[in-house]
NUFI-150541 format. One record per residue: residue in one letter; z, y, x of N, C-alpha, C, CB in turn. Coordinates in steps of 0.02 Angstrom, whole numbers, always signed. Glycine has a CB too. Layout:
BEGIN
<r><residu>A</residu><n_up>Z</n_up><n_north>Y</n_north><n_east>X</n_east><ca_up>Z</ca_up><ca_north>Y</ca_north><ca_east>X</ca_east><c_up>Z</c_up><c_north>Y</c_north><c_east>X</c_east><cb_up>Z</cb_up><cb_north>Y</cb_north><cb_east>X</cb_east></r>
...
//
This chain:
BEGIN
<r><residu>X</residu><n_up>+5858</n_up><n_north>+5520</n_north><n_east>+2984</n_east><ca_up>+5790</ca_up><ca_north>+5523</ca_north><ca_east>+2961</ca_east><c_up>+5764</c_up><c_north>+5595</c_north><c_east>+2961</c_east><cb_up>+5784</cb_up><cb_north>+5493</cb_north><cb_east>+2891</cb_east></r>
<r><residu>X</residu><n_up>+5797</n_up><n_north>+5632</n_north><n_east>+2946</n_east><ca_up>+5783</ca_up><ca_north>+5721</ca_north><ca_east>+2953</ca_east><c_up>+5759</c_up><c_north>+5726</c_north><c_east>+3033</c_east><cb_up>+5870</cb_up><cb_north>+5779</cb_north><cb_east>+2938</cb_east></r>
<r><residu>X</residu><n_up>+5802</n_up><n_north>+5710</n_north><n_east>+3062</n_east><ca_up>+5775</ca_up><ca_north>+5702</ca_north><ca_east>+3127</ca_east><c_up>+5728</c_up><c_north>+5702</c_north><c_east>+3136</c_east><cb_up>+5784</cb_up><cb_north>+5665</cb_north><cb_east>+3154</cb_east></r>
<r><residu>X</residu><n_up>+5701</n_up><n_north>+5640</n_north><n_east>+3130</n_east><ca_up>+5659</ca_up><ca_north>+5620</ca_north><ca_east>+3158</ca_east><c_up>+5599</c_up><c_north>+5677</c_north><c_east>+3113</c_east><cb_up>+5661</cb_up><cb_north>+5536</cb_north><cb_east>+3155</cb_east></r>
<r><residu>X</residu><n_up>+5585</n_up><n_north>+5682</n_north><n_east>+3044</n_east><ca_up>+5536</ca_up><ca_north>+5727</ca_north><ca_east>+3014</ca_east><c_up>+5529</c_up><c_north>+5803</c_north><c_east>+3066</c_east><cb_up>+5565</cb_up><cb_north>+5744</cb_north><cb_east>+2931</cb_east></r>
<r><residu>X</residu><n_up>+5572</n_up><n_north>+5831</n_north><n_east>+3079</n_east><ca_up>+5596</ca_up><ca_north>+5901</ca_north><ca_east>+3105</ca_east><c_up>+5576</c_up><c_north>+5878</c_north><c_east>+3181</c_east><cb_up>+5690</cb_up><cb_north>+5925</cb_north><cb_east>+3088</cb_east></r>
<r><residu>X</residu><n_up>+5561</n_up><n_north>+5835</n_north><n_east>+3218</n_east><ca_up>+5548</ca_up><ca_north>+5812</ca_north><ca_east>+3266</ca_east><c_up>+5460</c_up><c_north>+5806</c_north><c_east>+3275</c_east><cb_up>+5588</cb_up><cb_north>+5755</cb_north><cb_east>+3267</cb_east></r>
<r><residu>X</residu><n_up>+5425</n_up><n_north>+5765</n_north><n_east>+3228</n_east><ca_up>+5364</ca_up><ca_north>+5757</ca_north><ca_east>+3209</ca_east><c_up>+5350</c_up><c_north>+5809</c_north><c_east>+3204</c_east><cb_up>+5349</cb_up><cb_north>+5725</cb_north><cb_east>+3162</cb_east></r>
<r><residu>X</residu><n_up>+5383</n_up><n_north>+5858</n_north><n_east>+3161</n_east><ca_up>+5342</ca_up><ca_north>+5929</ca_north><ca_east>+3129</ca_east><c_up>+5341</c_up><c_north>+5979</c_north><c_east>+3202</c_east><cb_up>+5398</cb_up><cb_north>+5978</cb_north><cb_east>+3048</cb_east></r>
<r><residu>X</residu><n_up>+5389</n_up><n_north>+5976</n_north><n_east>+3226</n_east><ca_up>+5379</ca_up><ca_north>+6018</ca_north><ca_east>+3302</ca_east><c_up>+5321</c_up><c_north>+5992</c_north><c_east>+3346</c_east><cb_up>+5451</cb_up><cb_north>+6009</cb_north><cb_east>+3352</cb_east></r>
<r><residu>X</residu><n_up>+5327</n_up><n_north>+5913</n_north><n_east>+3347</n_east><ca_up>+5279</ca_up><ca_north>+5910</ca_north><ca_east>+3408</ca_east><c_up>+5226</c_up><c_north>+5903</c_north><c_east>+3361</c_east><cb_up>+5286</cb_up><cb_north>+5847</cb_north><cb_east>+3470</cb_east></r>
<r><residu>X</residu><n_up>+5208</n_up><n_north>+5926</n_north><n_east>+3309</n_east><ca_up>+5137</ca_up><ca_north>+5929</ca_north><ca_east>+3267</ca_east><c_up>+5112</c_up><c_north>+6008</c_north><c_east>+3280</c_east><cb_up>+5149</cb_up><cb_north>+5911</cb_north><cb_east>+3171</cb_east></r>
<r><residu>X</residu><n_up>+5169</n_up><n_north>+6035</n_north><n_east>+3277</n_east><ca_up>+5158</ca_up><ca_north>+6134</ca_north><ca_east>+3279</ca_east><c_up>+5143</c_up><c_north>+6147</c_north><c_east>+3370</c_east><cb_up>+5264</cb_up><cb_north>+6194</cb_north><cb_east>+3245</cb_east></r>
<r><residu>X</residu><n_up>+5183</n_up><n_north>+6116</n_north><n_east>+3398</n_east><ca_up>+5174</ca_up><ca_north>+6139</ca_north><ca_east>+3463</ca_east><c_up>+5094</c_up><c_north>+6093</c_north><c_east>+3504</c_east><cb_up>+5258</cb_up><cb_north>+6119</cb_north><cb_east>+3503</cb_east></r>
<r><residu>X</residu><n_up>+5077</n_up><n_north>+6056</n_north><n_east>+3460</n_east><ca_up>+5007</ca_up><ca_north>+6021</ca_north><ca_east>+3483</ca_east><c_up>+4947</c_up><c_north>+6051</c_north><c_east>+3462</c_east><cb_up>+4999</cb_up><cb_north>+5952</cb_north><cb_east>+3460</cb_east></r>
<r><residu>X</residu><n_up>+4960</n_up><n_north>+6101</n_north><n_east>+3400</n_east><ca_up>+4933</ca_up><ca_north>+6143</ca_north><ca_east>+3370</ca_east><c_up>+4918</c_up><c_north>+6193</c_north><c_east>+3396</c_east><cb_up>+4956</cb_up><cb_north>+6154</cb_north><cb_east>+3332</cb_east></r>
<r><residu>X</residu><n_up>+4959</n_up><n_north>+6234</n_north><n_east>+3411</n_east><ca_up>+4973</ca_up><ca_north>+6304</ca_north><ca_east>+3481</ca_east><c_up>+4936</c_up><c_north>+6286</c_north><c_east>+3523</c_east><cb_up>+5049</cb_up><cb_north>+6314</cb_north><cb_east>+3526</cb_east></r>
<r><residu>X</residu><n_up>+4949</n_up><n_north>+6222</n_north><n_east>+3572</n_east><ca_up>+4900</ca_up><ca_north>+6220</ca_north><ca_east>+3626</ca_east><c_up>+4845</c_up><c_north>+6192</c_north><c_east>+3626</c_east><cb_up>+4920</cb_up><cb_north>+6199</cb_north><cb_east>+3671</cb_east></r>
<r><residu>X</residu><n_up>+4813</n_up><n_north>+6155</n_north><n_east>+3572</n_east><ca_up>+4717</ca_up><ca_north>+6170</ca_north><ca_east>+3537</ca_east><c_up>+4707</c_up><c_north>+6217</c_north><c_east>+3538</c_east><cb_up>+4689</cb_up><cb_north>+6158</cb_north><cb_east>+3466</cb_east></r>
<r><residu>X</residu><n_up>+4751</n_up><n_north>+6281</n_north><n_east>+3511</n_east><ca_up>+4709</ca_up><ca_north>+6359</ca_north><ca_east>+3476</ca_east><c_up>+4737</c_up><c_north>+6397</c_north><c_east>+3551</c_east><cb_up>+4754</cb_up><cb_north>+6409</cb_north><cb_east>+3372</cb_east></r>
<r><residu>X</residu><n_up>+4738</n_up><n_north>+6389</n_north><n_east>+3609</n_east><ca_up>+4767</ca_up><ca_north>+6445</ca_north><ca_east>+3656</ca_east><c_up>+4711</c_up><c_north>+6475</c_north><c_east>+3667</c_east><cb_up>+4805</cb_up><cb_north>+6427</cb_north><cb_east>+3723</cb_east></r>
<r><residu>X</residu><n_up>+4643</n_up><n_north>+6433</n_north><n_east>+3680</n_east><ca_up>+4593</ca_up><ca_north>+6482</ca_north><ca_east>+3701</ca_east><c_up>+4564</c_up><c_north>+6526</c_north><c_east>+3650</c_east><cb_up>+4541</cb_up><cb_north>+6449</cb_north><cb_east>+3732</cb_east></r>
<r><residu>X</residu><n_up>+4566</n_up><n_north>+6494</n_north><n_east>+3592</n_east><ca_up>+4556</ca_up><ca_north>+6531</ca_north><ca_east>+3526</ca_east><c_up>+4583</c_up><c_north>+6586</c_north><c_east>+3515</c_east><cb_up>+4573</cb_up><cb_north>+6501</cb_north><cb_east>+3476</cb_east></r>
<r><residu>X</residu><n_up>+4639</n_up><n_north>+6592</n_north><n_east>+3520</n_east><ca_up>+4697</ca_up><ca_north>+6634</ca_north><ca_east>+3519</ca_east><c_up>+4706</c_up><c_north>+6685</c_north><c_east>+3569</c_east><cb_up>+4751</cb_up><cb_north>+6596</cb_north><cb_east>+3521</cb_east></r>
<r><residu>X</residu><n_up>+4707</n_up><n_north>+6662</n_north><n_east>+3631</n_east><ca_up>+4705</ca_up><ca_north>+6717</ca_north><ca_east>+3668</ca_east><c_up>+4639</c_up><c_north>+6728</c_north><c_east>+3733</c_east><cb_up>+4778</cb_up><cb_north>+6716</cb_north><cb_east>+3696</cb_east></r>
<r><residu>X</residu><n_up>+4604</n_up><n_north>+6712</n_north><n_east>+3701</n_east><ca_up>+4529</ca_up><ca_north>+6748</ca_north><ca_east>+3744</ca_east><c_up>+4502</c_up><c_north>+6808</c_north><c_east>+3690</c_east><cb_up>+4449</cb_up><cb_north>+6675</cb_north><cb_east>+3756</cb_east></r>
<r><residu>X</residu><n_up>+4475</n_up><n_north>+6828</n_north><n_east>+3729</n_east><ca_up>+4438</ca_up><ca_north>+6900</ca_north><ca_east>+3715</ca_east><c_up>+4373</c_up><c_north>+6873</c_north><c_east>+3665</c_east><cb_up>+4407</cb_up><cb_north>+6945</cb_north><cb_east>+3800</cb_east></r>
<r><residu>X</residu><n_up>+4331</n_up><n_north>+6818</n_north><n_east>+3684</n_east><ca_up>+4289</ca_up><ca_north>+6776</ca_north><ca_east>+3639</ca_east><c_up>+4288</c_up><c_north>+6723</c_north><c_east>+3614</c_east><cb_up>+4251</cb_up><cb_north>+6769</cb_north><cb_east>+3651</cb_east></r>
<r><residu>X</residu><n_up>+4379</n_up><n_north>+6733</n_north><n_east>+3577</n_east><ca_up>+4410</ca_up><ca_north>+6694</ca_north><ca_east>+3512</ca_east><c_up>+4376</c_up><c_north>+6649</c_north><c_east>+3472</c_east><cb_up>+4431</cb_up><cb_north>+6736</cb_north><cb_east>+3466</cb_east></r>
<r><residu>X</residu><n_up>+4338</n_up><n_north>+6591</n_north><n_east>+3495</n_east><ca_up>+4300</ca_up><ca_north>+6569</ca_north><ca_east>+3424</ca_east><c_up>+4302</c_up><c_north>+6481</c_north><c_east>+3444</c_east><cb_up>+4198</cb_up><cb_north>+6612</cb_north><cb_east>+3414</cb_east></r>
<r><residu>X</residu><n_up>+4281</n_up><n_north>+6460</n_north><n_east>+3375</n_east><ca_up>+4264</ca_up><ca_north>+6384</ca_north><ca_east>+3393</ca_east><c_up>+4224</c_up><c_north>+6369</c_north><c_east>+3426</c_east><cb_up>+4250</cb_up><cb_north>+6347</cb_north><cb_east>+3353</cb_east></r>
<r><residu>X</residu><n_up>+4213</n_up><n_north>+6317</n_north><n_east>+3457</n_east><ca_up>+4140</ca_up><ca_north>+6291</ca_north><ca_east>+3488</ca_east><c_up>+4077</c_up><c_north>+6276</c_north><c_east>+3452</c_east><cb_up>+4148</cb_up><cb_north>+6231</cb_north><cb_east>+3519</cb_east></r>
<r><residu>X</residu><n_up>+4035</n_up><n_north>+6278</n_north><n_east>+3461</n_east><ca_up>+3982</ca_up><ca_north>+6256</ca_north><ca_east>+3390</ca_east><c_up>+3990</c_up><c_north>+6200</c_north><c_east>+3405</c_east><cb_up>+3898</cb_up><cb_north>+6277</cb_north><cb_east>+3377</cb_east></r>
<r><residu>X</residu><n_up>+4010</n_up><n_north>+6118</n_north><n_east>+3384</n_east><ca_up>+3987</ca_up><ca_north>+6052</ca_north><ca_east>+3399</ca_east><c_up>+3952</c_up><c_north>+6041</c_north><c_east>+3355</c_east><cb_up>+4029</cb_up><cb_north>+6003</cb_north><cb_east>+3409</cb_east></r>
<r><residu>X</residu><n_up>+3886</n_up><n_north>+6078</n_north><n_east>+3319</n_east><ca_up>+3837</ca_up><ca_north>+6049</ca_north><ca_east>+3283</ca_east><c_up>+3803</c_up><c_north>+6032</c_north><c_east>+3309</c_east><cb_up>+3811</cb_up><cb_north>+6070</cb_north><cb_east>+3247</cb_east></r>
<r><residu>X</residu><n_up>+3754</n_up><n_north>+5979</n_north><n_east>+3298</n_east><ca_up>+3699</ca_up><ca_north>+5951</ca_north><ca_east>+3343</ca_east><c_up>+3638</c_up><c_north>+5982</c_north><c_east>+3381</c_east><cb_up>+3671</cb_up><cb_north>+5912</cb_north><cb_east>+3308</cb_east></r>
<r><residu>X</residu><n_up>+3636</n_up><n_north>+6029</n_north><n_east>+3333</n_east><ca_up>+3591</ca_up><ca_north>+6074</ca_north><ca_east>+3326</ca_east><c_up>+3613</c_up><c_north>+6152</c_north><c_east>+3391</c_east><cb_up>+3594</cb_up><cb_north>+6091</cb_north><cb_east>+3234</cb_east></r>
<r><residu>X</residu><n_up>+3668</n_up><n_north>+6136</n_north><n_east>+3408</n_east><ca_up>+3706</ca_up><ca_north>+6191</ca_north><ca_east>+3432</ca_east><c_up>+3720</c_up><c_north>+6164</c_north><c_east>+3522</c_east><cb_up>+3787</cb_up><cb_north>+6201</cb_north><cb_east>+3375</cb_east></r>
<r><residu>X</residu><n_up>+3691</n_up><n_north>+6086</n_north><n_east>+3529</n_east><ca_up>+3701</ca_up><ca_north>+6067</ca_north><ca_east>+3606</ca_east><c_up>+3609</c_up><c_north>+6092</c_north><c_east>+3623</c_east><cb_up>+3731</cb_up><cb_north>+5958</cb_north><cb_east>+3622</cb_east></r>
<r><residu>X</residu><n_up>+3621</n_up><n_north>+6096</n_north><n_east>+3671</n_east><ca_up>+3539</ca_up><ca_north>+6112</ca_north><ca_east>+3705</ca_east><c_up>+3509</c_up><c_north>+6050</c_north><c_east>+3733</c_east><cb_up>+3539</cb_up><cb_north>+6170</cb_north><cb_east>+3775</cb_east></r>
<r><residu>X</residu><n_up>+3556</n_up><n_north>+6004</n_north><n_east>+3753</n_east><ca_up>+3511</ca_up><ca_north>+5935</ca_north><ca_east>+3786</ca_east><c_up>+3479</c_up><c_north>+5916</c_north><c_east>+3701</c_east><cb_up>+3579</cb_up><cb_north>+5848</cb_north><cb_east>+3833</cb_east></r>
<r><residu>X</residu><n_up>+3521</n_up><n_north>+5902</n_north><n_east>+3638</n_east><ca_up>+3482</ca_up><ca_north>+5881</ca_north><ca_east>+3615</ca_east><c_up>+3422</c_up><c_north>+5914</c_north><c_east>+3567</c_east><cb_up>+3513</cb_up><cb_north>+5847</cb_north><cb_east>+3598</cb_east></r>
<r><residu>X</residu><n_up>+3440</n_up><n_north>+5982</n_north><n_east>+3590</n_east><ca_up>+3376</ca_up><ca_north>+6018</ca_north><ca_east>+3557</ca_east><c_up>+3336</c_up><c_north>+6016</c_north><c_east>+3594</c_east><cb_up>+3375</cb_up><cb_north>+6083</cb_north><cb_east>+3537</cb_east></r>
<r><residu>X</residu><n_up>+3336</n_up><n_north>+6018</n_north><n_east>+3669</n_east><ca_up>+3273</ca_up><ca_north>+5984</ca_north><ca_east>+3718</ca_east><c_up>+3235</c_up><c_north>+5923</c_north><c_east>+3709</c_east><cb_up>+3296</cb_up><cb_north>+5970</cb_north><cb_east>+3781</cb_east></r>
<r><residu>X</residu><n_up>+3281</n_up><n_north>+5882</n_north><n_east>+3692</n_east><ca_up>+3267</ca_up><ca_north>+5812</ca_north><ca_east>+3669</ca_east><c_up>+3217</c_up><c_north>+5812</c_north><c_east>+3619</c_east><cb_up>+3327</cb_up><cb_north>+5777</cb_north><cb_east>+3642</cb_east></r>
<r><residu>X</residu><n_up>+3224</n_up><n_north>+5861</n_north><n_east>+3568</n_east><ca_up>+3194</ca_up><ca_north>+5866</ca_north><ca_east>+3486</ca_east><c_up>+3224</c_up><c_north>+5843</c_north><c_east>+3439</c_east><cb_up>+3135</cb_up><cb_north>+5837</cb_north><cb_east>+3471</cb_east></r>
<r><residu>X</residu><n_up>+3285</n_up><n_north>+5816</n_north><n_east>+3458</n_east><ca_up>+3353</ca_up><ca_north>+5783</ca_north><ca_east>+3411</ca_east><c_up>+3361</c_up><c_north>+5847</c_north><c_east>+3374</c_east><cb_up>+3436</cb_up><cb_north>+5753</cb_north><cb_east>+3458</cb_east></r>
<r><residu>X</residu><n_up>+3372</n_up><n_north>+5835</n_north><n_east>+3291</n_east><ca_up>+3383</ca_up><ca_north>+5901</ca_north><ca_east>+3239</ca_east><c_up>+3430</c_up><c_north>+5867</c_north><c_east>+3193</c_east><cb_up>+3310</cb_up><cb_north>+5934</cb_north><cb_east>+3194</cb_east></r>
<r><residu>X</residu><n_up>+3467</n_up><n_north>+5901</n_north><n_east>+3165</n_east><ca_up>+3506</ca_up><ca_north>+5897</ca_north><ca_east>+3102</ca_east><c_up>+3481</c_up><c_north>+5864</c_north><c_east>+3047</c_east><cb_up>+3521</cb_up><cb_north>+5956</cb_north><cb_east>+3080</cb_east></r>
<r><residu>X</residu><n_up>+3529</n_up><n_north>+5810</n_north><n_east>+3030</n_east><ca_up>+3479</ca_up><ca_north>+5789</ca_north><ca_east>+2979</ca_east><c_up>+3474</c_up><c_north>+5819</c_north><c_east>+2912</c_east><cb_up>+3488</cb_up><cb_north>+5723</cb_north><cb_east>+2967</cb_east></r>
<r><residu>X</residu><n_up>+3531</n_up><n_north>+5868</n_north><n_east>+2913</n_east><ca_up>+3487</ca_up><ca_north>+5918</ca_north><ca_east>+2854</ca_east><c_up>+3442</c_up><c_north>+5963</c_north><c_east>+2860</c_east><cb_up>+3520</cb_up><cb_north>+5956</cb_north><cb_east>+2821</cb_east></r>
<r><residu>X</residu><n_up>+3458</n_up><n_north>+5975</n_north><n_east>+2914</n_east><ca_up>+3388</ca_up><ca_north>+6009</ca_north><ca_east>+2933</ca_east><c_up>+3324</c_up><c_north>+5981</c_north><c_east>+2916</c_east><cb_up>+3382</cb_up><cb_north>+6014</cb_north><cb_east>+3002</cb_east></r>
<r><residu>X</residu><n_up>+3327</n_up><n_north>+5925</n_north><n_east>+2944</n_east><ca_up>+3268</ca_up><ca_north>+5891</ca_north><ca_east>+2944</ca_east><c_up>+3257</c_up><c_north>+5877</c_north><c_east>+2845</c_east><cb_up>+3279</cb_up><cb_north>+5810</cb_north><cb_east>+3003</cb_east></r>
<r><residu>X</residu><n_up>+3301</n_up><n_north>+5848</n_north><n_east>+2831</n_east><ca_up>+3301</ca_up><ca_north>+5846</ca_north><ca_east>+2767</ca_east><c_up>+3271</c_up><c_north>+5901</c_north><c_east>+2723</c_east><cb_up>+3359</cb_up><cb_north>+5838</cb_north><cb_east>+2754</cb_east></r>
<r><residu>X</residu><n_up>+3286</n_up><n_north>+5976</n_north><n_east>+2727</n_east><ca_up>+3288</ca_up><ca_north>+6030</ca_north><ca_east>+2709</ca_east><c_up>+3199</c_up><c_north>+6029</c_north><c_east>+2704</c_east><cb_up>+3334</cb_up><cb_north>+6079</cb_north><cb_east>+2758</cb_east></r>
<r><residu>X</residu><n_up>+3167</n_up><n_north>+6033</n_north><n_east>+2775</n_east><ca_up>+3091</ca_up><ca_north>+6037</ca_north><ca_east>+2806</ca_east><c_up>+3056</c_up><c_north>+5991</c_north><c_east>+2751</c_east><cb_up>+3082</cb_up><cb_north>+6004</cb_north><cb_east>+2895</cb_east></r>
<r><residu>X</residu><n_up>+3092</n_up><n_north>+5933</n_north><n_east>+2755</n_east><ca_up>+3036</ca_up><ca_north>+5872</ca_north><ca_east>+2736</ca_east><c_up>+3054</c_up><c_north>+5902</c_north><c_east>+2649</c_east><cb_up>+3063</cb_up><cb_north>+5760</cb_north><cb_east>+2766</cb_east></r>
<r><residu>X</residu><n_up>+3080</n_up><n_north>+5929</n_north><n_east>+2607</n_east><ca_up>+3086</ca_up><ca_north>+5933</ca_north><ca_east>+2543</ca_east><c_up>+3029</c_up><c_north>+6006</c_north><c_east>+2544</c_east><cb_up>+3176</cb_up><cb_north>+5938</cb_north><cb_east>+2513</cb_east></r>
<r><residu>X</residu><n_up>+3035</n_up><n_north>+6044</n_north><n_east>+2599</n_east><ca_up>+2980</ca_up><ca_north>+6121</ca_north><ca_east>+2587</ca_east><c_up>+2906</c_up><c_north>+6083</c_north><c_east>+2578</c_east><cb_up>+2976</cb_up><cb_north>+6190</cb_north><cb_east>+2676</cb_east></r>
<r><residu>X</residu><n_up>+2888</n_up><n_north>+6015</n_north><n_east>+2622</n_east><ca_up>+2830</ca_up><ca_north>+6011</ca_north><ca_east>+2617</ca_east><c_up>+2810</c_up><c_north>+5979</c_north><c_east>+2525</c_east><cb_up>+2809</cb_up><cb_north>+5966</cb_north><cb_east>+2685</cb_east></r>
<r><residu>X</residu><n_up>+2731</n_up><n_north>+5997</n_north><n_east>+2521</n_east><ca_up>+2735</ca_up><ca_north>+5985</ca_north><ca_east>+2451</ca_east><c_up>+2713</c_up><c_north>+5913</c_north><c_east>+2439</c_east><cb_up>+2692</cb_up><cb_north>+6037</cb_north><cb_east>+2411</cb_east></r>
<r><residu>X</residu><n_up>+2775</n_up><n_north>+5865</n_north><n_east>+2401</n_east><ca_up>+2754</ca_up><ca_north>+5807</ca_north><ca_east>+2394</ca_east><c_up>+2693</c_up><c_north>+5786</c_north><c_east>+2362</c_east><cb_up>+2795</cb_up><cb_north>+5783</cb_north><cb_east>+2372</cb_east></r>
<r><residu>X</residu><n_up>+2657</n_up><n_north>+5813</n_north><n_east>+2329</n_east><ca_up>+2603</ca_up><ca_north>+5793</ca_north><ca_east>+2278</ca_east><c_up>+2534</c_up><c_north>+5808</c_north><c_east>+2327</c_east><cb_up>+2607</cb_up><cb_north>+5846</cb_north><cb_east>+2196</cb_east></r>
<r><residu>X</residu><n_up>+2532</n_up><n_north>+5833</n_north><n_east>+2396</n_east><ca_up>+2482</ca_up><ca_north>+5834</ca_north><ca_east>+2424</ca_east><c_up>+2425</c_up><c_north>+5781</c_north><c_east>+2434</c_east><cb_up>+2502</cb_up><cb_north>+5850</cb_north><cb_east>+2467</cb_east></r>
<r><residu>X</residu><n_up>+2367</n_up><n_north>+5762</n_north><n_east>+2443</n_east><ca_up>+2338</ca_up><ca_north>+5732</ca_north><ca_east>+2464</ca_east><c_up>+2362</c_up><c_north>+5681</c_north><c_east>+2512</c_east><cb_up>+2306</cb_up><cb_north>+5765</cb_north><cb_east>+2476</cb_east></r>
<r><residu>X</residu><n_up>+2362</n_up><n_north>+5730</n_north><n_east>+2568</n_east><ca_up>+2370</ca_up><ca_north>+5687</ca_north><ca_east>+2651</ca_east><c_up>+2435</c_up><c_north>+5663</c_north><c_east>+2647</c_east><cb_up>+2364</cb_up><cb_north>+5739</cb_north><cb_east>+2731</cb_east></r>
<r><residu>X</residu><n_up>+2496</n_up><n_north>+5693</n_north><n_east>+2613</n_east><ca_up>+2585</ca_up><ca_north>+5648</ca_north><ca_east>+2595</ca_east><c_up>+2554</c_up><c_north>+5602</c_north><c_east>+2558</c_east><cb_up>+2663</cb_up><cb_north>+5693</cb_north><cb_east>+2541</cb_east></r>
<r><residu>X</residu><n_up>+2527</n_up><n_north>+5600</n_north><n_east>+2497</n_east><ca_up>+2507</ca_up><ca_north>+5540</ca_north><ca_east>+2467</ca_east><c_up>+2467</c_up><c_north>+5473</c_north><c_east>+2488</c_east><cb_up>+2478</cb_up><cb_north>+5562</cb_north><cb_east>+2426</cb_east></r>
<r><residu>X</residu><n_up>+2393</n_up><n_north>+5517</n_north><n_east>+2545</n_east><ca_up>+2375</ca_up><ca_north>+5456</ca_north><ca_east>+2569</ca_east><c_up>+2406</c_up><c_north>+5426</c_north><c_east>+2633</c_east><cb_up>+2311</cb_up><cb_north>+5461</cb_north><cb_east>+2577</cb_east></r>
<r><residu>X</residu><n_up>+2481</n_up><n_north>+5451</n_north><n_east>+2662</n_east><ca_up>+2499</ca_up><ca_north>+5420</ca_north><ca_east>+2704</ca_east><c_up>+2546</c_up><c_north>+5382</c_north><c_east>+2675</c_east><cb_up>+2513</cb_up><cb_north>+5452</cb_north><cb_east>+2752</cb_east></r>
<r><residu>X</residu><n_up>+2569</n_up><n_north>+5385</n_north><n_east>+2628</n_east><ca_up>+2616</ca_up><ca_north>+5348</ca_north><ca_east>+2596</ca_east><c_up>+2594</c_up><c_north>+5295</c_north><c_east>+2584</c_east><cb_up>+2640</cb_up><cb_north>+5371</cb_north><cb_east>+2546</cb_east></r>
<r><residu>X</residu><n_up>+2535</n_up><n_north>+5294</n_north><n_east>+2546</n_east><ca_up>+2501</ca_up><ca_north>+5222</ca_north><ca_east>+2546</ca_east><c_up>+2504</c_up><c_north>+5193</c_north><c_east>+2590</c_east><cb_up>+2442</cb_up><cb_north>+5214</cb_north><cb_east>+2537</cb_east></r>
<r><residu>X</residu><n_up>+2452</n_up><n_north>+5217</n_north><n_east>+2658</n_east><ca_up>+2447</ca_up><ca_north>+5180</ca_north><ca_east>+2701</ca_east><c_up>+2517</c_up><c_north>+5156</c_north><c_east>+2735</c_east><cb_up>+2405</cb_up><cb_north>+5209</cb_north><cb_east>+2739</cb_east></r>
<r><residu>X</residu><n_up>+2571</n_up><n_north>+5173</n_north><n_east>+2722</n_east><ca_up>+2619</ca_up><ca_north>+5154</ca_north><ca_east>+2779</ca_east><c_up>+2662</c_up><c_north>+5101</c_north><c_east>+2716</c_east><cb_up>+2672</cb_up><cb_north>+5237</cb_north><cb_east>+2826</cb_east></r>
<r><residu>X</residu><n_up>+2643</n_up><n_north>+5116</n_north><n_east>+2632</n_east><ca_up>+2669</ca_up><ca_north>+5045</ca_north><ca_east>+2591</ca_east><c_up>+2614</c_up><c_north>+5006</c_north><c_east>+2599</c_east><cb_up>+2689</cb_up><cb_north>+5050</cb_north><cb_east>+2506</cb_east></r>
<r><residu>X</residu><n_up>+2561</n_up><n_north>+4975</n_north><n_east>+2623</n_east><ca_up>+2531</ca_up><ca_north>+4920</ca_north><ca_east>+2653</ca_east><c_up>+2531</c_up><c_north>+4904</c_north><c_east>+2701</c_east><cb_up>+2490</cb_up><cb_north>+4915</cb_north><cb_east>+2650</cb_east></r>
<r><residu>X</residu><n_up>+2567</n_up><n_north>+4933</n_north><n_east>+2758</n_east><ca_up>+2564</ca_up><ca_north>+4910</ca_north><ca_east>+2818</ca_east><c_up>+2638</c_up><c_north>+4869</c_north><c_east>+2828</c_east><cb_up>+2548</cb_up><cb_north>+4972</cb_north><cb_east>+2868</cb_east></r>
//
């Protein structure tokens, strides 16, 4: 049973090593951004983060007029 643990733990470390090689040994060492916000098709698209988006829609001021009268209109429709 040691075995087999001491076996797992190697091919866990050595699968590890070769994820981080480019990390590790390039000159511009870094992660990739995979935020959404960080691909260009979907910032072309207009696809945004939804905290982002979240973030925007809390700056605008809820008690406005025009937020209020669209709210109506879109709870009767």
């Amino acid at each position: 049973m040691l075995n087999t643990i001491l076996i797992s733990v190697l091919i866990v470390a050595i699968c590890l090593v070769f994820l981080g090689v480019k990390i590790l040994f390039s000159k511009e060492g870094k992660f990739p951004n995979t935020h959404i916000s960080g691909s260009k098709a979907m910032r072309e698209k207009g696809i945004g983060c939804v905290q982002s988006q979240d973030r925007e829609a809390r700056k605008r001021n809820q008690w406005s007029f025009k937020d209020m009268e669209e709210t109506v209109k879109n709870s009767l429709n």
